[in-house]
ChimeraX commands (.cxc) that place a marker at each C-alpha (Angstrom):
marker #1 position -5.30,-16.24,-14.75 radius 0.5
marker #1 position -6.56,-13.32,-16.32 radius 0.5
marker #1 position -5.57,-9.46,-15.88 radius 0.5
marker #1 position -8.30,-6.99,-16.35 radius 0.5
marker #1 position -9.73,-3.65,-14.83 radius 0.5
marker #1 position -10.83,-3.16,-11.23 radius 0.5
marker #1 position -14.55,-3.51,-10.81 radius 0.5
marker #1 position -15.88,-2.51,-7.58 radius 0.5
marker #1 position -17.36,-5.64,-5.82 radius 0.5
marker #1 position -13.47,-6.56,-6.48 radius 0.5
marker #1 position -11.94,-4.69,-3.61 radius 0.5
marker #1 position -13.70,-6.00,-1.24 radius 0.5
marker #1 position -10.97,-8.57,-1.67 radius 0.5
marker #1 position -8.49,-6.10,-3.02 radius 0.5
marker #1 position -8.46,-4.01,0.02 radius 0.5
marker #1 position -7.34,-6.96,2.36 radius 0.5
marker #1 position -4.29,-7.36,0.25 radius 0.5
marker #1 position -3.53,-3.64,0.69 radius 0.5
marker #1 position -4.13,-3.10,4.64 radius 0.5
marker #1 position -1.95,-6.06,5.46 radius 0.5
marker #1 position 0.84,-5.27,3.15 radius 0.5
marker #1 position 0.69,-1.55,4.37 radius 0.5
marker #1 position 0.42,-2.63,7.98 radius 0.5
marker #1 position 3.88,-4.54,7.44 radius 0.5
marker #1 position 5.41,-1.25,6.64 radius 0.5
marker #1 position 8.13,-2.88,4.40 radius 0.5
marker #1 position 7.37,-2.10,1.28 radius 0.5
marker #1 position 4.94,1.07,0.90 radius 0.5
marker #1 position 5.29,4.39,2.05 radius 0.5
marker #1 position 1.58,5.06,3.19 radius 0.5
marker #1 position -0.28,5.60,6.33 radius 0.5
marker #1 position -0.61,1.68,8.38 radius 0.5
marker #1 position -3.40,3.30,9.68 radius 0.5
marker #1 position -5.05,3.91,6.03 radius 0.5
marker #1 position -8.98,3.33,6.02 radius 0.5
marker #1 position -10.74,1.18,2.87 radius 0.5
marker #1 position -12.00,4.55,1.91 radius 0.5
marker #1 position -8.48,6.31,1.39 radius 0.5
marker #1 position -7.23,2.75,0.15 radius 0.5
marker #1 position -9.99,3.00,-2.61 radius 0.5
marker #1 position -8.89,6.92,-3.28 radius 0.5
marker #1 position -5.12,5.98,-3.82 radius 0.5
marker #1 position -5.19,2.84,-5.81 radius 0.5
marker #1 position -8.36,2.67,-7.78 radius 0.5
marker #1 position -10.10,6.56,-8.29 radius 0.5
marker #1 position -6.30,8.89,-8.31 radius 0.5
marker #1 position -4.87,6.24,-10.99 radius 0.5
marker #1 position -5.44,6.73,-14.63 radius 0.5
marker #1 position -6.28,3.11,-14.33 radius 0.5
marker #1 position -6.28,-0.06,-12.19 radius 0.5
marker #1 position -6.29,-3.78,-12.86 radius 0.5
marker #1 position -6.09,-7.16,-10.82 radius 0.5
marker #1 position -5.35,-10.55,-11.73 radius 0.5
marker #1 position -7.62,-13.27,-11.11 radius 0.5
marker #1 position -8.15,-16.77,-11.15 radius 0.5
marker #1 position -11.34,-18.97,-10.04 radius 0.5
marker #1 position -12.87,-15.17,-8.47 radius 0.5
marker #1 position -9.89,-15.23,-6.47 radius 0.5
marker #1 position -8.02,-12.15,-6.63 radius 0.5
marker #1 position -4.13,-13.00,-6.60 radius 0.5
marker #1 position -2.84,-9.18,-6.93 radius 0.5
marker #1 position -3.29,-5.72,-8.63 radius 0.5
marker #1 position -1.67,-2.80,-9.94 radius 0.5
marker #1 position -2.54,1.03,-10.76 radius 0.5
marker #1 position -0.79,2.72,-13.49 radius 0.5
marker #1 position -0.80,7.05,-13.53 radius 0.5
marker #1 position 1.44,9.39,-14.92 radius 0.5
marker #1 position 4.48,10.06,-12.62 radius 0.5
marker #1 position 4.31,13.80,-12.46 radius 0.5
marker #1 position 1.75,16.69,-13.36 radius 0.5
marker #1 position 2.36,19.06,-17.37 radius 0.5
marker #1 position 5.83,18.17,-18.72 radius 0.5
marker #1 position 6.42,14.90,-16.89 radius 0.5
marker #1 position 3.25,13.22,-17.82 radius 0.5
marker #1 position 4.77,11.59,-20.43 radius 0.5
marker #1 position 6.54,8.77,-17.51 radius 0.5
marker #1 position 4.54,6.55,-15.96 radius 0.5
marker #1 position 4.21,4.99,-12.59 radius 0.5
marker #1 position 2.79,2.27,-10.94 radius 0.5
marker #1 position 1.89,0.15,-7.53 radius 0.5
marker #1 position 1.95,-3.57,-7.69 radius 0.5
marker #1 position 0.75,-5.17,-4.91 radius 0.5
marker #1 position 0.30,-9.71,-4.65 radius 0.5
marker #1 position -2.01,-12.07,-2.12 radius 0.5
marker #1 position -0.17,-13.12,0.28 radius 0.5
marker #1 position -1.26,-16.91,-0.94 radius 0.5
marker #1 position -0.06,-15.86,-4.39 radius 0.5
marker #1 position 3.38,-14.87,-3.41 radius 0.5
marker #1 position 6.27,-16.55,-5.50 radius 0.5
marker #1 position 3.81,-17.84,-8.03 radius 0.5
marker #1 position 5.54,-15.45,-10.92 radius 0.5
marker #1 position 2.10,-13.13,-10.41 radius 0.5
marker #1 position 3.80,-9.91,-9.62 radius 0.5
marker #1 position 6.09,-10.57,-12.70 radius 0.5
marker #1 position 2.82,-10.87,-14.73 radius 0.5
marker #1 position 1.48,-7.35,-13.78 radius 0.5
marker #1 position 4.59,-5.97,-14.61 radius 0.5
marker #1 position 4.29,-7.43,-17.92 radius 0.5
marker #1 position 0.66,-6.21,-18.30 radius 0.5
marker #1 position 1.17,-2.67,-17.25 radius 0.5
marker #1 position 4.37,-2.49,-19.36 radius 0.5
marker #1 position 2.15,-2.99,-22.44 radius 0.5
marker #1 position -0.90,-0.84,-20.85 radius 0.5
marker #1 position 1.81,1.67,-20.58 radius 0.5
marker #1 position 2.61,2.08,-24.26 radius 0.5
marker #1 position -1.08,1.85,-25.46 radius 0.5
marker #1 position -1.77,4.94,-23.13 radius 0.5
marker #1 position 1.06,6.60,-24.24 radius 0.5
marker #1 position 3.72,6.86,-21.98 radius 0.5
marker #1 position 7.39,6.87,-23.14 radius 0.5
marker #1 position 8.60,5.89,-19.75 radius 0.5
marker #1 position 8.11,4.08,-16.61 radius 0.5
marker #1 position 9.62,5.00,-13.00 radius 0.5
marker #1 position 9.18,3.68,-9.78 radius 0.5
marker #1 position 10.38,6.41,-7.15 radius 0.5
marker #1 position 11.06,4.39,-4.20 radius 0.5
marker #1 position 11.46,0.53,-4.15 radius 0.5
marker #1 position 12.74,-0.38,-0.80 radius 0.5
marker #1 position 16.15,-1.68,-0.87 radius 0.5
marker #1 position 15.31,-4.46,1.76 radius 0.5
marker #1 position 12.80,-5.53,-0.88 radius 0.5
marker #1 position 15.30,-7.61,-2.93 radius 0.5
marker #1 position 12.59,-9.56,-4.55 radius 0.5
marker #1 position 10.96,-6.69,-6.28 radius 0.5
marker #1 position 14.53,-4.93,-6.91 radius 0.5
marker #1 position 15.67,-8.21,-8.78 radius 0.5
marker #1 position 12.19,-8.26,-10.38 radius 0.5
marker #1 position 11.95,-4.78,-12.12 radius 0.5
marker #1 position 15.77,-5.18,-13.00 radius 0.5
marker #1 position 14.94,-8.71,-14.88 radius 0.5
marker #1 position 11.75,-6.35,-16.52 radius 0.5
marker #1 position 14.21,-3.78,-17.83 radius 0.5
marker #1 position 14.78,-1.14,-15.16 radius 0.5
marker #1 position 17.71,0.27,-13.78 radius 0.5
marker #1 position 18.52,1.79,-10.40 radius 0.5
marker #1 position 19.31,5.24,-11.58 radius 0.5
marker #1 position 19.39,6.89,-7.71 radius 0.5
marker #1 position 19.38,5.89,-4.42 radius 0.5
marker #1 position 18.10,7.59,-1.41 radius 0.5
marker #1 position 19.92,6.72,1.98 radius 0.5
marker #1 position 17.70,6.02,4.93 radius 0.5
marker #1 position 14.85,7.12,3.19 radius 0.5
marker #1 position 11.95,4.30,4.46 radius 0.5
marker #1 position 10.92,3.49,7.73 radius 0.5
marker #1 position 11.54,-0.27,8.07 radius 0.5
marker #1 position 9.22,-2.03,10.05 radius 0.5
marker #1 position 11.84,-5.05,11.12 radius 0.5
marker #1 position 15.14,-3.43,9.68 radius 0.5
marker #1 position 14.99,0.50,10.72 radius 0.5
marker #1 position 16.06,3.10,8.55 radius 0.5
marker #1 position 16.65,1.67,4.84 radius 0.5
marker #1 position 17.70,2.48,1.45 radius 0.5
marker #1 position 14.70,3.18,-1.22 radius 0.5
marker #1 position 16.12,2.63,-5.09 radius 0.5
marker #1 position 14.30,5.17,-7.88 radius 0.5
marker #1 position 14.31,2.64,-10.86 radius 0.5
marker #1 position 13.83,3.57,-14.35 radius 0.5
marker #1 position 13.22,2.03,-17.84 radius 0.5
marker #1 position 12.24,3.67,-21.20 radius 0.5
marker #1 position 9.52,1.99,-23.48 radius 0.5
marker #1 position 10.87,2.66,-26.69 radius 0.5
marker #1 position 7.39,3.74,-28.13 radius 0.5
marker link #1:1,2 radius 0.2
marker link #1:2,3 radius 0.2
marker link #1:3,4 radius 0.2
marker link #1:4,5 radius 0.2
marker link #1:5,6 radius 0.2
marker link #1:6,7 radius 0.2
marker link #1:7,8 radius 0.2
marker link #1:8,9 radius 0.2
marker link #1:9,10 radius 0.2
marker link #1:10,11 radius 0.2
marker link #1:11,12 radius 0.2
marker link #1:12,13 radius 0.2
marker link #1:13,14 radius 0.2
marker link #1:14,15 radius 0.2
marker link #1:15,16 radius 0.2
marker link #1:16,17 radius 0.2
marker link #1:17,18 radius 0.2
marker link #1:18,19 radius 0.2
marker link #1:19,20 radius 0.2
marker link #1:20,21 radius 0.2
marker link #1:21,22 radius 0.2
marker link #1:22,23 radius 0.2
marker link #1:23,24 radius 0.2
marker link #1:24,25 radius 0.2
marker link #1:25,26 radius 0.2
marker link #1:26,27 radius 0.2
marker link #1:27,28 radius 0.2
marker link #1:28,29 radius 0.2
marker link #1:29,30 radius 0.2
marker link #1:30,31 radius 0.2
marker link #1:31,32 radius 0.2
marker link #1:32,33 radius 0.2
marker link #1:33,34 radius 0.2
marker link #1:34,35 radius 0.2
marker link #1:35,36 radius 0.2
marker link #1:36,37 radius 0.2
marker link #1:37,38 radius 0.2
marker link #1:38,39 radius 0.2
marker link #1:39,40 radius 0.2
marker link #1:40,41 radius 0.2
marker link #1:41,42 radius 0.2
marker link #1:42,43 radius 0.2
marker link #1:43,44 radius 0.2
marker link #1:44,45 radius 0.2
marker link #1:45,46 radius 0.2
marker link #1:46,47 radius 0.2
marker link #1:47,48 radius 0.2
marker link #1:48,49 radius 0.2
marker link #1:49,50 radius 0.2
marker link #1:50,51 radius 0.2
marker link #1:51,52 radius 0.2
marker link #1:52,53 radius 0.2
marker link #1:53,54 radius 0.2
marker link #1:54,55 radius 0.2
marker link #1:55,56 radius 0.2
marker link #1:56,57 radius 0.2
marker link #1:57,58 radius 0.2
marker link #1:58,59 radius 0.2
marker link #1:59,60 radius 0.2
marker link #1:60,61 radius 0.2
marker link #1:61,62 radius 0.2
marker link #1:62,63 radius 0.2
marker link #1:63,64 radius 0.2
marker link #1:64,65 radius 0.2
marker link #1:65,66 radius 0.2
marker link #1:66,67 radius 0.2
marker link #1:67,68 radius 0.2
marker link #1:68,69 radius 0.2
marker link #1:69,70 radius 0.2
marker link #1:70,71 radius 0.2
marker link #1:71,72 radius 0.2
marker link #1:72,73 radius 0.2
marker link #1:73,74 radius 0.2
marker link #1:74,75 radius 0.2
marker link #1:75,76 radius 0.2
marker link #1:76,77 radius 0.2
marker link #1:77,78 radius 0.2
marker link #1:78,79 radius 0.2
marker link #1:79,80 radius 0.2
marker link #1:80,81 radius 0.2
marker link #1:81,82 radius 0.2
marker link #1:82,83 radius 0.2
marker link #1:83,84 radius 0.2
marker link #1:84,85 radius 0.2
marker link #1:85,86 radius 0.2
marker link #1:86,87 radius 0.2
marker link #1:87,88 radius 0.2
marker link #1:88,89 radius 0.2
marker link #1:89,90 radius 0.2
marker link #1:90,91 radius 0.2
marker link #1:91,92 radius 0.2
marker link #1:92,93 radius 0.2
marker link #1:93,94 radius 0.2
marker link #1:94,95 radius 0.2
marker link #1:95,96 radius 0.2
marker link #1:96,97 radius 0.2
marker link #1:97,98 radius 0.2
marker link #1:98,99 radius 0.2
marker link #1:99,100 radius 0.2
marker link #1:100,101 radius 0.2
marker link #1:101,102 radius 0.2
marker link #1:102,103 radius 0.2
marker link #1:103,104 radius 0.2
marker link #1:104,105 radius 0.2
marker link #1:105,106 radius 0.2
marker link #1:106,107 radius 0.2
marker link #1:107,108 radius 0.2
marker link #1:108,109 radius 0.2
marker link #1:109,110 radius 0.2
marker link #1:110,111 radius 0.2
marker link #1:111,112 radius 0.2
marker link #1:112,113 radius 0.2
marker link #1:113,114 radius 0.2
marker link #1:114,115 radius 0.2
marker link #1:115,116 radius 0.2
marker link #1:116,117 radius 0.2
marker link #1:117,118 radius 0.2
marker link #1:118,119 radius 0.2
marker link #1:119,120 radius 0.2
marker link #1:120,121 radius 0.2
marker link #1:121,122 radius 0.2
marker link #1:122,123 radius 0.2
marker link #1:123,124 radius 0.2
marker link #1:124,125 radius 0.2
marker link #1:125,126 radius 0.2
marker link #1:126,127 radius 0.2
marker link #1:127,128 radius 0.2
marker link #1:128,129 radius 0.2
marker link #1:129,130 radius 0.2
marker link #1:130,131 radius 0.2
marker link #1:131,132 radius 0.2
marker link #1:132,133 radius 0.2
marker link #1:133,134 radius 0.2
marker link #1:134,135 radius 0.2
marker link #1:135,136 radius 0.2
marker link #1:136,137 radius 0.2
marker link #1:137,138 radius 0.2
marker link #1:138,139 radius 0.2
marker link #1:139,140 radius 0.2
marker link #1:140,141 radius 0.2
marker link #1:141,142 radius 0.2
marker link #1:142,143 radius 0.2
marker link #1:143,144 radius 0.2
marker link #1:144,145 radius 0.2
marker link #1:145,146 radius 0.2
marker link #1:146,147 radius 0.2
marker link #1:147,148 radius 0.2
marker link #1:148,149 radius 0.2
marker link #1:149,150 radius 0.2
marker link #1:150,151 radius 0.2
marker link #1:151,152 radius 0.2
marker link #1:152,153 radius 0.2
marker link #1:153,154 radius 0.2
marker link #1:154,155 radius 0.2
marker link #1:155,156 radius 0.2
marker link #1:156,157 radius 0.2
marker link #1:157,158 radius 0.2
marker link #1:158,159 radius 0.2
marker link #1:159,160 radius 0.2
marker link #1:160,161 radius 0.2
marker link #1:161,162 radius 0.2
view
């Protein structure tokens, strides 16, 4: 498998991956009715940068990385990780994490935050924890669930010690 920047003939199997997960509306906090052309806005030209991992010209997942706020905050980081659903459980998420910690540090951040992982999201809470972050806030009742109703969203943190 190999990580590397978003080209554009990519999304056309990128985009898939992020209509179906945002149709589930358990995990992300955007529109279910989101078009490719706002999909393409949010993850690949807003973000200082985006990547996906792929294998055989499959792709198995991707992530964007952009600062978390505008002027002072700049200096934290944030990003969106998002798998195939074929390449669930395969340790692929875990890799992007990885990846973007280190493409963190070379573009500078001191920081990385994710402001809302959804509680009912255990995977990805057990994930970031085992990658170094910390829930440092909760928000009550602060996602939609799709199956669940009104749910918990963690903000996790973790420094980068660069």
């Amino acid at each position: 498998m190999v990580i590397r920047p978003i080209e554009a003939a990519d999304f056309d199997q990128v985009w898939p991956i992020i209509r179906d997960v945002v149709q589930a509306q358990e995990t992300y906090a955007f529109d279910p009715d989101m078009d490719r052309e706002t999909a393409w806005k949010i993850w690949v030209e807003l973000p200082r940068a985006t990547f996906v991992a792929e294998q055989g010209g499959q792709i198995l997942g991707t992530y964007y990385i952009k600062a978390n706020a505008a002027g002072p905050g700049n200096h934290v980081c944030n990003c969106g990780y998002m798998t195939a659903p074929a390449a669930r459980g395969q340790g692929i998420a875990g890799r992007l994490c990885a990846h973007s910690l280190d493409v963190a540090r070379q573009l500078g951040f001191s920081a990385m935050q994710f402001n809302s992982v959804v509680s009912t999201n255990e995977v990805a809470v057990a994930l970031w924890q085992k990658h170094g972050f910390a829930i440092v806030g909760t928000l009550p009742k602060a996602y939609r669930h799709a199956r669940h109703g009104l749910v918990d969203c963690h903000v996790m943190f973790r420094g980068l010690d660069v």
